[in-house]
Structure formats: structure tokens, C-alpha cells
N, C-alpha and C positions, 0 to 999 in steps of 0.2 A: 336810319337816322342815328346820331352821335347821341349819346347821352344827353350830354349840353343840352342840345335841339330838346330834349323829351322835357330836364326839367324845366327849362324856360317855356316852353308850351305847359306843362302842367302849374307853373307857377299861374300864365296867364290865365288857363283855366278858371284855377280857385278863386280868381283874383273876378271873374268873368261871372259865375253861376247864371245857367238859366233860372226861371223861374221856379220849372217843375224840379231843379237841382237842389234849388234850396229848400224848396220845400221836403222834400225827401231825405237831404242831409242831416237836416233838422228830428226826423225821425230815427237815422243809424246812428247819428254820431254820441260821445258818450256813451257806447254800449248797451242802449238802451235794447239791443237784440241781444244780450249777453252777450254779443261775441264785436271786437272791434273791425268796423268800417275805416278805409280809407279813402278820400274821395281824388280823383283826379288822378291816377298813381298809372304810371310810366309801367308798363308790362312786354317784354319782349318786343314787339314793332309798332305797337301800340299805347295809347293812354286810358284806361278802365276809370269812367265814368265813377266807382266805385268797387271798392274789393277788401275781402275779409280774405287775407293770410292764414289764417288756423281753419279755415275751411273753403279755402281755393276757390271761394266764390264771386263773380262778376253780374255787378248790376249793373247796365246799363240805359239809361232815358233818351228815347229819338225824337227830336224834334221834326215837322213835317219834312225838312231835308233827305230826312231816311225816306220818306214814299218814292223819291227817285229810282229810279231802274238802277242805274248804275251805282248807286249809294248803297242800294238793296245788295249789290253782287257784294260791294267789298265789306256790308255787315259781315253775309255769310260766310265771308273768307276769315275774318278778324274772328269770330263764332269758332269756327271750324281747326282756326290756329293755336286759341286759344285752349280747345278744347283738348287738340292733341298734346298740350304740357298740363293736363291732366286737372282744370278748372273748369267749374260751371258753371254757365254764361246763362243770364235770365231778363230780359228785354221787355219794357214795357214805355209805354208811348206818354210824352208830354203831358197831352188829354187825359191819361190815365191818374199819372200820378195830380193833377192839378184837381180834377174833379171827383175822383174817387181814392183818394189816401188807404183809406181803412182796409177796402179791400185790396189794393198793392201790397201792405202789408201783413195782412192773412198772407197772401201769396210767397211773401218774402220768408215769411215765420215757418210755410209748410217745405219750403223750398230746402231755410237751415237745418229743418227736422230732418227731412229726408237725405241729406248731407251729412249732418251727424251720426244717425244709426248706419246710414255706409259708412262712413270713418268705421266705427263701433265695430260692424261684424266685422271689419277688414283687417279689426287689432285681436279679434276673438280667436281667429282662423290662424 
């Protein structure tokens, strides 16, 4: 895809949120993780649901569309792709973030931790 293409998809995006998006946005945005989220942001062949730049982090929300087989393949690939330009991709489902908030962000909180002190030992070395 052209650029263009990304940000007018990701304008739509922002412009769109699901349910469990906003819910969730509502919890990164403002820093409230100390470290700033971005939501909808255009990533190499991709648009990241949500991404922290100072810690190469991908959150992503699947709506029941991901249970699809085929949907399933091209996560793992966007996961996989992702991966290889050296971010880490963290996936948790619609359901999750609508009925259980608190604990998605434990999840998110242990997730930046453990992000952070790899950064850390990686500046130590």
C-alpha cells in the first residue's frame, strides 16, 4: 500500500473506533501508562490498533472476525512481520478488553515492565 492509502485508512479508523477501542484508548491515551500510545498508526504494511514508539510496543483488539481461519493466518503473519522490525505485538480479544479492563491492563503494565528492563539491560551491556 501507498502511504495515502494508510493514512486515509487510519484516519478512518480513528474516525470509526470499536467499542472495545475506545474503551481501551481511554485507558493509554494521555500517558496514563507513563509512556505515550498511539492509536491507529500506519506501521510498515500495516495499521497498529495501537503503538508506543519509545518502547516498540503493539497492542492490538480482535473482534470475532479474527476467530476466522484465514484472518488467524494473516494475524500471525502481521505478528511475525512486525516482530521481525523488532516490536512487541500483544493481542487480546474485544470480550476481553469490554468485560475485564483491569485485568488487560495488569497485563499491559507487566507487559511495559518487562519491555523496559530489556530496553535497560540492553543500554547496560
Amino acid at each position: 500500500m501507498h502511504l495515502p492509502i494508510y493514512l486515509d485508512l487510519q484516519k478512518a479508523l480513528r474516525r470509526n473506533p470499536t467499542l472495545a477501542e475506545d474503551k481501551l484508548w481511554q485507558r493509554l491515551r494521555g500517558k496514563q501508562t507513563w509512556y505515550k500510545f498511539r492509536r491507529q498508526h500506519p506501521m510498515v504494511d500495516y495499521v497498529a490498533d495501537f503503538y508506543c514508539h519509545a518502547l516498540q510496543y503493539v497492542i492490538e483488539v480482535d473482534g470475532s472476525i479474527h476467530q476466522d481461519q484465514t484472518k488467524q493466518i494473516e494475524d500471525e503473519n502481521k505478528d511475525i512481520n512486525l516482530e521481525s522490525y523488532g516490536c512487541s505485538v500483544q493481542r487480546f480479544t474485544n470480550d476481553q478488553v469490554l468485560n475485564d479492563i483491569e485485568t488487560v491492563m495488569i497485563q499491559i503494565h507487566l507487559t511495559i515492565s518487562t519491555i523496559k528492563n530489556k530496553l535497560l539491560a540492553d543500554d547496560a551491556e
